[in-house]
N, C-alpha and C positions, 0 to 999 in steps of 0.2 A: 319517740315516734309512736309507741302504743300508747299511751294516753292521748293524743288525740282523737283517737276515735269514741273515749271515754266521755271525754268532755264535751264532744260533740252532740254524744248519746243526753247526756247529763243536760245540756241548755236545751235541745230540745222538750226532753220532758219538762222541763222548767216554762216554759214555752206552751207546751198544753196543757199545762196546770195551770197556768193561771187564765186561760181564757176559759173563765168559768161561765157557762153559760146558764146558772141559774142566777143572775142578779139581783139583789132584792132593788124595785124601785117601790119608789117613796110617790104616795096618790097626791094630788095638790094641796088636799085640802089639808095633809098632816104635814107639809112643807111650810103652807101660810100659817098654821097653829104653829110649827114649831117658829117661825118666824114674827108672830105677834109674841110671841113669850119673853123671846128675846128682848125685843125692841121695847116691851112692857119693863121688865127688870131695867136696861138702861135708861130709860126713861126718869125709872123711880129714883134712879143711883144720883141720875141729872136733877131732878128736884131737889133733893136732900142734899146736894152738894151747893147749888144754889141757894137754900133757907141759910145754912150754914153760912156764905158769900156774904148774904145780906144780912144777917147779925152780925159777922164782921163790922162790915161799913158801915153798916146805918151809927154805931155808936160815934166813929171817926169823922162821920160826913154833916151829920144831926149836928155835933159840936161845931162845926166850921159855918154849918148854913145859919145855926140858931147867933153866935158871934157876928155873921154880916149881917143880921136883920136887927141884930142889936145894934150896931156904929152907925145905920139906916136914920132906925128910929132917935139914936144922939145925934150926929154929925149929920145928917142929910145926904151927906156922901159916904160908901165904905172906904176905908183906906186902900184895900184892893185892887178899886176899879178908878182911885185918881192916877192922872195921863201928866207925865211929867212933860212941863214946857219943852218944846224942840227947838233950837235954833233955825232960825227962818234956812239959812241956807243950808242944812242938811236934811231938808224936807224934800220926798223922792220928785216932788215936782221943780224943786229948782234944782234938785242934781239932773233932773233930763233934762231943764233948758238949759244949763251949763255944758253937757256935756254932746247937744244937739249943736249948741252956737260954737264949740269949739272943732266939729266935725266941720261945718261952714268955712270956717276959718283957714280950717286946714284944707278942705276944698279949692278954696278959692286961689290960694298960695302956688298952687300948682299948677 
């Protein structure tokens, strides 16, 4: 029971100790300075990570684009981009008139 009056004493002072009324604030113009600095650094971090990106790919992608302008200029067509024959009836237009005329059917059934 005597300790609470201790502890009571004790968060108070804790209590007006920290309501420090000498704040330092911060003027805008050293907010927006500290804030272009920032944004300056990531920036830089973001380029150099990106020059980096695109030495990567450029060696991987150069090869695969300079190979399709090659079979271009032999073949006429890349092997890539030829579209293998579809069976007429698995083409999305005759799976919806198939499966529009049997909606019908089962309509009419009824």
């Amino acid at each position: 029971m005597k300790r609470y009056p201790v502890i009571a004493l004790y968060l108070c002072f804790m209590a007006v100790s920290s309501c420090n009324p000498q704040v330092k604030k911060m003027p805008e113009k050293e907010i927006q300075a500290k804030a272009d600095s920032i944004v300056k650094e990531r920036i830089t971090n973001i380029d150099e990570q990106a020059a980096e990106d695109l030495e990567k790919r450029i060696t991987i992608e150069v090869k695969a684009k300079a190979d399709s302008i090659i079979a271009v200029r032999m073949n006429g067509v890349p092997p890539d981009t030829i579209i293998p024959q579809q069976d007429v009836a698995e083409t999305p237009e005759a799976l919806f008139r198939a499966r529009k005329k049997k909606l019908q059917h089962d309509t009419l059934r009824r």
